[in-house]
Rosetta silent file (secondary structure, phi, psi, omega in degrees, C-alpha in Angstrom):
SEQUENCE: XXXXXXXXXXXXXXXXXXXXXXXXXXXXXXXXXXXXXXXXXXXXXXXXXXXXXXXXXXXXXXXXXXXXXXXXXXXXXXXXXXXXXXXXXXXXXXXXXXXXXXXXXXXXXXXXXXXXXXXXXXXXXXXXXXXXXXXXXXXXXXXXXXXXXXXXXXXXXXXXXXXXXXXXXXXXXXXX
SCORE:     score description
SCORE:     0.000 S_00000001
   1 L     0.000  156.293 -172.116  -26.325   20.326   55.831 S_00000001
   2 L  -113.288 -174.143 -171.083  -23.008   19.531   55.113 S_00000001
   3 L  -104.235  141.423 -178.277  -21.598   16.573   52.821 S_00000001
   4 L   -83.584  145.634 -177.477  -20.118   13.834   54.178 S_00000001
   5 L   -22.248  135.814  161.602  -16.608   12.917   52.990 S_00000001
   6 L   -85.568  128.182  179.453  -16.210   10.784   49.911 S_00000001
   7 L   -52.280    7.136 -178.805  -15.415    7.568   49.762 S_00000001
   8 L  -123.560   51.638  178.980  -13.223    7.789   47.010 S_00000001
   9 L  -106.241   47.672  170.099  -10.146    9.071   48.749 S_00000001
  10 L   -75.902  136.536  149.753   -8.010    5.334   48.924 S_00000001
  11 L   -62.363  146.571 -174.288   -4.650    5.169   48.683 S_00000001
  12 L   -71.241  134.362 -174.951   -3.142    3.379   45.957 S_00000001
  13 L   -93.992  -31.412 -159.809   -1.629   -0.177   47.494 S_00000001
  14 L   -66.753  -22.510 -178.681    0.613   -0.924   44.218 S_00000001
  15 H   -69.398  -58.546 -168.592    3.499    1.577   45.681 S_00000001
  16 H   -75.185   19.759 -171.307    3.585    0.236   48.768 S_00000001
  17 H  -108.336  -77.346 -172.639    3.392   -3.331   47.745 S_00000001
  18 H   -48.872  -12.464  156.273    6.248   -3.088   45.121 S_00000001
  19 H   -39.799  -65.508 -165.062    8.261   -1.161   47.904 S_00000001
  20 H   -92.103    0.678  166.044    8.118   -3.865   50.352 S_00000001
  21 H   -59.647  -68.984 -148.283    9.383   -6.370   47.324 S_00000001
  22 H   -62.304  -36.343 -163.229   12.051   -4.603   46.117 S_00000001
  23 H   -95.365   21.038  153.111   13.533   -4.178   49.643 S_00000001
  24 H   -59.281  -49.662  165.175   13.019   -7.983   50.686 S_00000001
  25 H   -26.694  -67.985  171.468   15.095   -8.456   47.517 S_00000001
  26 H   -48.592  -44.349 -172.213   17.599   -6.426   48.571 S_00000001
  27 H   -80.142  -20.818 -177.555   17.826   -7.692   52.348 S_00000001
  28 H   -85.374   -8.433  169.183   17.810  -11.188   50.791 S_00000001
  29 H   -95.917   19.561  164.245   20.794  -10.995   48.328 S_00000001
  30 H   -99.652   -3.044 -166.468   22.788   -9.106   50.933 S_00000001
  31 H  -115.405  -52.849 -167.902   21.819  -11.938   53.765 S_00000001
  32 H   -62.140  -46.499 -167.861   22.449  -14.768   50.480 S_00000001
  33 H   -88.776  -28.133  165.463   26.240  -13.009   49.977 S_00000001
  34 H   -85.600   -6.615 -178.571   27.070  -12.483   53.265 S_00000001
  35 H   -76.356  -31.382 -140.057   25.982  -16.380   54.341 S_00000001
  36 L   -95.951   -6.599 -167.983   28.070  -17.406   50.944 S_00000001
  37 L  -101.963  -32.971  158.715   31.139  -15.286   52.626 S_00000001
  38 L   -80.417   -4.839  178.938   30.976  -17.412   55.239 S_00000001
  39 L  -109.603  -52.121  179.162   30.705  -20.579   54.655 S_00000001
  40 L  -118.972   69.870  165.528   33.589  -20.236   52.674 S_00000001
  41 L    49.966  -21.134  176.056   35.713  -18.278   54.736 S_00000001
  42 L   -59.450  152.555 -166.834   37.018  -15.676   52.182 S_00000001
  43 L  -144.471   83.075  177.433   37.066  -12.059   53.650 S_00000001
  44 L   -68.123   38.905  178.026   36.788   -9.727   50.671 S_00000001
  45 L  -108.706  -30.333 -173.736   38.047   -7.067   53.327 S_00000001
  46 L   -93.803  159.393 -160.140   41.454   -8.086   53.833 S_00000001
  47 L   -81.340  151.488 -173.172   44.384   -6.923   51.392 S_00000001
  48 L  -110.013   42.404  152.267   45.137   -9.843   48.678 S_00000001
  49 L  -112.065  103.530  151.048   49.001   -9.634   49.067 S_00000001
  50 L    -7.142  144.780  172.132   49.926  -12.787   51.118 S_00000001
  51 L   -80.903 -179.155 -171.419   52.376  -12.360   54.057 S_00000001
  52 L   -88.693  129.971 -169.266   55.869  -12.556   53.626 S_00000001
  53 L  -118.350  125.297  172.134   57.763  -15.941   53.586 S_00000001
  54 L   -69.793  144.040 -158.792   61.455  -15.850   53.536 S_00000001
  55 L  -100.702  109.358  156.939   61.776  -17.608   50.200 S_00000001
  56 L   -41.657  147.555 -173.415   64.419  -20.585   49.534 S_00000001
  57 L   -88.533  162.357 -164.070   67.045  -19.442   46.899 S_00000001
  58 L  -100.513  133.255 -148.959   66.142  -20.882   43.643 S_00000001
  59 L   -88.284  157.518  175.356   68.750  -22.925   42.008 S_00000001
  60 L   -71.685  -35.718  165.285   69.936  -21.263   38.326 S_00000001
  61 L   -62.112  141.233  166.126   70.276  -24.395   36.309 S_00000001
  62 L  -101.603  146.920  163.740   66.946  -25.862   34.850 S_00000001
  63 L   -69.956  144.326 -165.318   67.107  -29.428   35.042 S_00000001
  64 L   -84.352  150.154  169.911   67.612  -31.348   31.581 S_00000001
  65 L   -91.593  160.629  172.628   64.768  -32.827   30.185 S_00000001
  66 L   -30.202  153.327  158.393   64.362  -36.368   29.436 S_00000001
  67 L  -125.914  140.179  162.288   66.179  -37.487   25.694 S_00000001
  68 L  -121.722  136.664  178.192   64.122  -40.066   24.377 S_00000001
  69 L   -77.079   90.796  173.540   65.985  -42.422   21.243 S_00000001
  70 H   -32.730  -21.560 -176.582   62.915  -43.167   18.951 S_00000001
  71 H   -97.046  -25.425  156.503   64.465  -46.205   18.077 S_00000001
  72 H   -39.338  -60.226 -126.230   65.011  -47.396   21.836 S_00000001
  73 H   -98.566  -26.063  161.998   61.872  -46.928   22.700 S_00000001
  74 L   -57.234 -164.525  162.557   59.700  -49.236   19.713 S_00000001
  75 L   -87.532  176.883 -170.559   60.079  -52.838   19.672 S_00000001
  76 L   -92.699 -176.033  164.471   63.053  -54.521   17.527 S_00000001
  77 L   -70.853   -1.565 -157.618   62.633  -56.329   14.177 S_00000001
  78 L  -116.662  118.679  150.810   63.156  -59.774   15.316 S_00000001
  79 L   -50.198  113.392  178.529   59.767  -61.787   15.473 S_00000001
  80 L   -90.065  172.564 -170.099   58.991  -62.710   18.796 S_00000001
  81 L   -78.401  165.384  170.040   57.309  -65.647   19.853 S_00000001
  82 L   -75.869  162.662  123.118   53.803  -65.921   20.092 S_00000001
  83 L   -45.029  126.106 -169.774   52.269  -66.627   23.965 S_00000001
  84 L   -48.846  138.567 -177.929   51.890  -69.929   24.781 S_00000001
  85 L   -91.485  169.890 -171.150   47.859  -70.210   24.354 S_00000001
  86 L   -82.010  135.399  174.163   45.819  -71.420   27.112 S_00000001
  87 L   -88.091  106.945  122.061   45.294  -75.414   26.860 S_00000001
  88 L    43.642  -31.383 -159.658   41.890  -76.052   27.037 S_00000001
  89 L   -12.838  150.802 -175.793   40.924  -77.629   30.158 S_00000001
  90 L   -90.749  147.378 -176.116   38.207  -80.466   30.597 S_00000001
  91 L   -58.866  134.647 -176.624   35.060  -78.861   31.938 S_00000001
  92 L   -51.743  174.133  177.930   33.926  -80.161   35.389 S_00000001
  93 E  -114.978  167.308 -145.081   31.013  -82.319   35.106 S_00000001
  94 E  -126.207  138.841  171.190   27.735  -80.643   36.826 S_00000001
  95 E  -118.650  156.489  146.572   25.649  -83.359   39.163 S_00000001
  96 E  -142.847  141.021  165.503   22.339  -82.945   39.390 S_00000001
  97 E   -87.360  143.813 -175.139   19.613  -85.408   41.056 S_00000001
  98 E  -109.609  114.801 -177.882   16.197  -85.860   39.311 S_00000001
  99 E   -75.663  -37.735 -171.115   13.392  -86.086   41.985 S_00000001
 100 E  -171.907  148.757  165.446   10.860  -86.790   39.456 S_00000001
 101 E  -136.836  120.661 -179.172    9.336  -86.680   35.953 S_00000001
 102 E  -146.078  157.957 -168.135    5.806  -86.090   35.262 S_00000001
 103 L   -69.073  -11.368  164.284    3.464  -85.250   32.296 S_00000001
 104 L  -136.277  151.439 -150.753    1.470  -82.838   34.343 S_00000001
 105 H   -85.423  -12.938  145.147    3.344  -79.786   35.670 S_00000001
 106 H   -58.395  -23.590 -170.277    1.320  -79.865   38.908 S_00000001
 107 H   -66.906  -55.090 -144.159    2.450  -83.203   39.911 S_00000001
 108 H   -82.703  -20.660 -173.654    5.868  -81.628   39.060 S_00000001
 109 H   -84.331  -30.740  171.756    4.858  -78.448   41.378 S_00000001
 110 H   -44.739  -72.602 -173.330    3.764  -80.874   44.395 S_00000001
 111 H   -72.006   -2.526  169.588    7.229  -82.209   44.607 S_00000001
 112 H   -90.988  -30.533  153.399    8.908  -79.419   44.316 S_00000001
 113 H   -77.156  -28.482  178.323    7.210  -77.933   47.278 S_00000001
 114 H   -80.956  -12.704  166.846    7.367  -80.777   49.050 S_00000001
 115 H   -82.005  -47.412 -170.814   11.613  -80.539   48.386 S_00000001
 116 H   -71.066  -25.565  173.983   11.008  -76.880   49.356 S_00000001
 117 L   -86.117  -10.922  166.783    9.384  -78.004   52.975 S_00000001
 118 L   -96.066  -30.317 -153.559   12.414  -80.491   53.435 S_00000001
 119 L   147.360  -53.035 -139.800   15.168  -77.688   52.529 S_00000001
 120 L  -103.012  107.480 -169.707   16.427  -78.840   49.470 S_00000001
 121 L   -80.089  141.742 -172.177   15.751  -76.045   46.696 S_00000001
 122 L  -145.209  159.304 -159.790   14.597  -77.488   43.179 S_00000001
 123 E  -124.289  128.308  157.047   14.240  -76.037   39.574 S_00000001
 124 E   -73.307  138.390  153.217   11.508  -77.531   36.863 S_00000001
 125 E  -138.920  144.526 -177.227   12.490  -77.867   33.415 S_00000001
 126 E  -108.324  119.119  173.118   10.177  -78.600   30.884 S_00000001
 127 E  -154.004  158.623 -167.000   11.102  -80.340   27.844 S_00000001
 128 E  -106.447  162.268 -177.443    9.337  -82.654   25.218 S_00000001
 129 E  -149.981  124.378 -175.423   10.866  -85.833   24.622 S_00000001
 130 L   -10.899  140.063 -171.366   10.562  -87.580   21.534 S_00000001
 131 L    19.499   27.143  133.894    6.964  -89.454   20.926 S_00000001
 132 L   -66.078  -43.755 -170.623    6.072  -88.882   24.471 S_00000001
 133 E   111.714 -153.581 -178.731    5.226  -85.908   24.897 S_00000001
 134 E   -99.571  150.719  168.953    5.832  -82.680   27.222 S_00000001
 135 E  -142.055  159.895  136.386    7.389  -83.980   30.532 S_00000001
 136 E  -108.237  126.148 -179.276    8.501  -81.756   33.579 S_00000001
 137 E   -99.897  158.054 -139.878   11.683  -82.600   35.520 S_00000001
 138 E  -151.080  103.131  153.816   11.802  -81.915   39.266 S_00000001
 139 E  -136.712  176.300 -142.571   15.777  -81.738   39.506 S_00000001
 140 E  -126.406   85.591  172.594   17.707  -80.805   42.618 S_00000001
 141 L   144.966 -155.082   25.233   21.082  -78.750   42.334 S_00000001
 142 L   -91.999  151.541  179.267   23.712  -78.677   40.495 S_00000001
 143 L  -123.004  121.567  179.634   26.074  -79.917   42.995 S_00000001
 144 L   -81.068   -4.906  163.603   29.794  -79.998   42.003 S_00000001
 145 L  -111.102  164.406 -168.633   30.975  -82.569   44.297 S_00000001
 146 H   -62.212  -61.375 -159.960   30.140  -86.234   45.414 S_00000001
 147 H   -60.527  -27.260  161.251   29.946  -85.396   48.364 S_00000001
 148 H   -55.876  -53.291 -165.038   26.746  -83.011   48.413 S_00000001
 149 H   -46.996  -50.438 -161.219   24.996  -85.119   46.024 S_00000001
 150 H   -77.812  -25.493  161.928   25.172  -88.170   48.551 S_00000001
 151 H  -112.758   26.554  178.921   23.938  -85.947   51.248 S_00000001
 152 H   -93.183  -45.082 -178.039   21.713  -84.445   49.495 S_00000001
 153 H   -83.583  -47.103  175.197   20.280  -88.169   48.291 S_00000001
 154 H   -53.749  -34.625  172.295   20.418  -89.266   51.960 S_00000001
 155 H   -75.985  -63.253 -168.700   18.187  -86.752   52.956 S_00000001
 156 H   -70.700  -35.902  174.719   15.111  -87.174   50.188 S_00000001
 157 H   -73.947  -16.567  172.801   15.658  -90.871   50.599 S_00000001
 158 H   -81.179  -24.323 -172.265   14.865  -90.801   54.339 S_00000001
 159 L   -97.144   63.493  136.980   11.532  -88.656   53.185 S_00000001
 160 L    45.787   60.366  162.932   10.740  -91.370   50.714 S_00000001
 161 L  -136.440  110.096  169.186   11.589  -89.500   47.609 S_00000001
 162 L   -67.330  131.751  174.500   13.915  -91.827   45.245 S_00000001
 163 L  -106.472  146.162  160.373   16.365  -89.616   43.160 S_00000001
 164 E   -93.800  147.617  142.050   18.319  -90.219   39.936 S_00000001
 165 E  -114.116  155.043  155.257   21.487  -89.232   39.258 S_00000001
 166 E  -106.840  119.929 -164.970   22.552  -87.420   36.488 S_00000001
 167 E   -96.212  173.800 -151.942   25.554  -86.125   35.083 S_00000001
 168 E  -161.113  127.979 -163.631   25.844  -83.067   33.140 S_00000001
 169 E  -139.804   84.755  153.616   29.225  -82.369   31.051 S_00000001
 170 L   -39.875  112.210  165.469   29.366  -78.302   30.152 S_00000001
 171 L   -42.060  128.733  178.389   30.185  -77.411   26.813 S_00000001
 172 L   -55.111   -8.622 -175.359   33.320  -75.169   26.857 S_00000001
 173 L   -92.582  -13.837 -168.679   31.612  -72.335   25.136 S_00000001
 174 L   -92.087  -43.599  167.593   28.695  -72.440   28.212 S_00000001
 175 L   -71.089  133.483  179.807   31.454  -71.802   31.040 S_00000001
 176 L   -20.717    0.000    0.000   32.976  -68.701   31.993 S_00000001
């Protein structure tokens, strides 16, 4: 009888596998250098002597350079004056209206929503005040003119909220 073929004739895969790397490599830096030749226009094909421009004649003289005096160019010896310094100005004074002050900071959150449901945007500050206690102020602003404050008060006084006013006088080192 005769013997059937053996199974152990396979071809080896690793040639043809590293085969079909190497020449993807290859088509892909020749595809990557000819895209890169193209996008920016250079044509390593063409001769790299420019055409010919008739040429302006060129004058023979060099142009003089600058002379600089060293002693020109510091300042003199004579004390100058100082610049007049800036005077001071008085700082504007900052309004603010005080909606309320109360010892518990919901009370103080109530009215401030209830200012926020009218319009009028308002900031808490918390501070203790001497044998008293902690307070929170409900104030409304600052407004740098009259005239906001008063319509500003005209409005919360039609909603039944009485306002103080209060002025505020910025230290010269707190403005800009």
């Amino acid at each position: 009888m005769a013997q059937p073929a053996s199974r152990n004739t396979r071809r080896s895969g690793g040639n043809s596998i590293f085969t079909g790397v190497l020449i993807g490599l290859t088509v892909g830096a020749v595809l990557a250098v000819g895209v890169a030749l193209w996008i920016t226009g250079s044509n390593p094909f063409t001769s790299a002597t420019p055409p010919a421009v008739p040429s302006q004649p060129v004058p023979a003289t060099p142009e003089a350079a600058p002379s600089f005096d060293f002693y020109k160019v510091l300042p003199s010896d004579t004390p100058s004056e100082l610049p007049p310094s800036a005077v001071p100005t008085a700082a504007a004074p900052r309004y603010y209206l005080q909606a309320g002050a109360f010892q518990n900071a919901d009370d103080a959150d109530n009215l401030k929503a209830q200012l926020a449901m009218l319009g009028v945007e308002a900031v808490i500050q918390t501070g203790e005040v001497a044998d008293k206690g902690v307070f929170h102020r409900v104030r409304v602003g600052p407004f740098n003119a009259m005239d906001e404050v008063n319509r500003t008060r005209s409005l919360l006084t039609q909603n039944d909220i009485p306002a103080t006013l209060v002025k505020e006088i910025p230290n010269p080192q707190e403005t800009p």
